[in-house]
TORFI-549057 format. One record per residue (C-alpha): residue number from 1; residue in one letter; x, y, z. Coordinates in pm, 1 decimal. Example, Ala and Ser with C-alpha at 12.3 -4.5 7.8 and 13.67 -1.06 7.14 Angstrom:
BEGIN
   num   residu       east      north         up
     1        A     1230.0     -450.0      780.0
     2        S     1367.0     -106.0      714.0
END
This chain:
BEGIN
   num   residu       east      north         up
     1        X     5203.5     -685.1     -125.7
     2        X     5125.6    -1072.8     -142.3
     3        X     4859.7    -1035.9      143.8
     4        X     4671.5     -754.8      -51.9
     5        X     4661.3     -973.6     -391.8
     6        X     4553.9    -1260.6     -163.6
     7        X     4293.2    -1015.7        3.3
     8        X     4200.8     -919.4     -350.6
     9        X     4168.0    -1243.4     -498.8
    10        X     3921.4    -1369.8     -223.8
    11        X     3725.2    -1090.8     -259.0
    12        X     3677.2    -1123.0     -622.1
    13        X     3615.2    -1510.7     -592.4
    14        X     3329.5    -1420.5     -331.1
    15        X     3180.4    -1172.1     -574.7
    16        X     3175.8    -1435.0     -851.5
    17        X     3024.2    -1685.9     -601.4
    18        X     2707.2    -1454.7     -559.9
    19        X     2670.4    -1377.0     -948.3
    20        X     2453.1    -1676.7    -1061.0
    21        X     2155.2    -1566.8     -843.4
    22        X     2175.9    -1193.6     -962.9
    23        X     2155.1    -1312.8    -1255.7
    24        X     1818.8    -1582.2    -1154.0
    25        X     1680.1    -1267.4    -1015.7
    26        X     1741.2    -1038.4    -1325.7
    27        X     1522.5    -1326.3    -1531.0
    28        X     1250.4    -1328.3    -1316.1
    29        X     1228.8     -934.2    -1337.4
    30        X     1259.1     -970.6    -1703.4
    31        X      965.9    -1234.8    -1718.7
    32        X      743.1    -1015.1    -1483.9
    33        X      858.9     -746.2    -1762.1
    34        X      735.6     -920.0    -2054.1
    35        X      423.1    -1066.7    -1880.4
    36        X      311.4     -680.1    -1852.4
    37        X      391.5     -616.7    -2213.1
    38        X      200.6     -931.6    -2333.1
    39        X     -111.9     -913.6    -2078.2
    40        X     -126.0     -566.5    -2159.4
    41        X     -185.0     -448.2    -1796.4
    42        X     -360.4     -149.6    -1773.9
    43        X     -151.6      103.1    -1614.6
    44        X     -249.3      347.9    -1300.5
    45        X     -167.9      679.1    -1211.6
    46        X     -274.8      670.6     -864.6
    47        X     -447.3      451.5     -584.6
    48        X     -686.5      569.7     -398.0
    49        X     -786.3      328.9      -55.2
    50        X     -961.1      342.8      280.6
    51        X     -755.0      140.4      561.1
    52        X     -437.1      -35.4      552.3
    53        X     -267.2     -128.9      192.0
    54        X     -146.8     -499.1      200.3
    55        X      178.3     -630.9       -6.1
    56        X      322.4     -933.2     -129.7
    57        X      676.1     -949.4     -290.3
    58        X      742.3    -1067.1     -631.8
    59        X     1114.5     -997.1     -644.1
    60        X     1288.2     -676.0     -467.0
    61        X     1137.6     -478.9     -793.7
    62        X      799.0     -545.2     -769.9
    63        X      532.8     -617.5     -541.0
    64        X      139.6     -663.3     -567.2
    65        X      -49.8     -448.2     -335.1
    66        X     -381.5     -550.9     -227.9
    67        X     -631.6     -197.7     -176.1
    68        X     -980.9     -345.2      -53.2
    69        X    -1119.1     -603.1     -373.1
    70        X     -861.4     -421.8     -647.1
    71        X     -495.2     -559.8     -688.2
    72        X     -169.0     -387.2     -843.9
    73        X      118.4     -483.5     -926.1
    74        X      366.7     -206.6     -840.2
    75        X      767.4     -167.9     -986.4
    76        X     1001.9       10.5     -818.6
    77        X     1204.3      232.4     -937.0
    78        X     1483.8       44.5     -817.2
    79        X     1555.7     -262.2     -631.9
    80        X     1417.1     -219.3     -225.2
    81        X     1563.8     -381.8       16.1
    82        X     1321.2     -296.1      290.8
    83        X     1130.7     -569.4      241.8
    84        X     1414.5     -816.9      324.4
    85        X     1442.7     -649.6      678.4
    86        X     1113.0     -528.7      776.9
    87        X     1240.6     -174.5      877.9
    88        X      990.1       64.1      892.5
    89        X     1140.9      397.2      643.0
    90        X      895.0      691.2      613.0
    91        X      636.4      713.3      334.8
    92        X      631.3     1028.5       86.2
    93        X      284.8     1090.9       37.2
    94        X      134.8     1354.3      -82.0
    95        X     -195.1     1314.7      -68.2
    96        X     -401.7     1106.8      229.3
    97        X     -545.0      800.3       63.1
    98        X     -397.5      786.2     -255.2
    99        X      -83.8      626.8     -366.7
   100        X       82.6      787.1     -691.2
   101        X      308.0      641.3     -949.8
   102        X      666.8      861.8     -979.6
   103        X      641.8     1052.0     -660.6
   104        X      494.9      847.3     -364.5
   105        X      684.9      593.8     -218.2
   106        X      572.2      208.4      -33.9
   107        X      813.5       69.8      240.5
   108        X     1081.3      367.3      179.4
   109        X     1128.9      284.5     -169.2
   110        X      993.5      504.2     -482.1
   111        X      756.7      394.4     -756.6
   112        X      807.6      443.1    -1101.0
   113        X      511.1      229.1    -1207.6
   114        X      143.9       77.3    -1083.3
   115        X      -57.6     -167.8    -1292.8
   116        X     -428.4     -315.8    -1230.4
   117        X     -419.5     -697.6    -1179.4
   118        X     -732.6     -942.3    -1148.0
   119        X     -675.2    -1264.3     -923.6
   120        X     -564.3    -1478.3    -1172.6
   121        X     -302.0    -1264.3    -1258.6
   122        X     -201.7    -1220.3     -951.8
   123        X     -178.6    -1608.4     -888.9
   124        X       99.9    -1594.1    -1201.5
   125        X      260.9    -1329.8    -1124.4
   126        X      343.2    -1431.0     -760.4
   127        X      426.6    -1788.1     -925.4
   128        X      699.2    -1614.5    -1151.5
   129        X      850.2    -1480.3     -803.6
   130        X     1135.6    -1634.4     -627.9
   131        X     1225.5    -1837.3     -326.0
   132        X     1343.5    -1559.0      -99.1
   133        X      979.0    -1343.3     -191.8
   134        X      783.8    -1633.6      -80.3
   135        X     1054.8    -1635.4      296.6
   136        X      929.9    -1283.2      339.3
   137        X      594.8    -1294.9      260.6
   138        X      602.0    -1603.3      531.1
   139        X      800.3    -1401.6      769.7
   140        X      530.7    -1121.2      733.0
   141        X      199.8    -1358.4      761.1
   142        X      373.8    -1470.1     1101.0
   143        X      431.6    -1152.8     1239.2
   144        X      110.7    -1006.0     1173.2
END
């Protein structure tokens, strides 16, 4: 009995431990949340593109995607952790050439939203990201 309240009690001090950068992350996706509301980004249904779509990560929530000259910043539905480990998941597409809000996904991971971005939005949004985006997107640039 002692050993499984010890057991217990580590694991709940190593779940505290990890709590302050949720909660960093939650901000940031708050901030990209209000930044939307206050620039009053246009939102898309669908993007249509020739050749290969190009990403950078914000926060595990939302990414800009680069289509030719045009840039969008995309939300998840939910957080995706695909980026983090470069695994290749299969797309759901329906359509060649077009990505849709609510039923395609990018990277294995659904969208629930797509908004159009000019470049100097894009430079603050990708400010507003955090530490670990900016690892990835490095990780990415190298591999490529």
């Amino acid at each position: 009995m002692a050993r499984i309240t010890v057991l217990f009690a580590a694991a709940l001090v190593a779940a505290c431990a990890g709590a302050p950068a949720d909660e960093s992350v939650l901000a940031k996706n708050d901030a990209i949340d209000d930044y939307i509301k206050v620039a009053q980004l246009p939102e898309v249904d669908s993007i249509r593109y020739f050749g290969q779509l190009d990403h950078k990560v914000i926060t595990k929530k939302y990414i800009i995607i680069d289509a030719g000259n045009d840039s969008y910043l995309v939300t998840y539905v939910s957080n995706c952790y695909g980026m983090e480990d470069h695994s290749l998941k299969p797309d759901i597409r329906y359509e060649g050439n077009v990505l849709r809000a609510r039923s395609d996904t990018y990277r294995g991971c659904r969208i629930l939203s797509m908004h159009a971005i000019d470049k100097g939005q894009k430079q603050e949004l990708l400010s507003l990201g955090d530490e670990t985006a900016e690892r990835i997107n490095q990780v990415k640039e190298v591999s490529q």
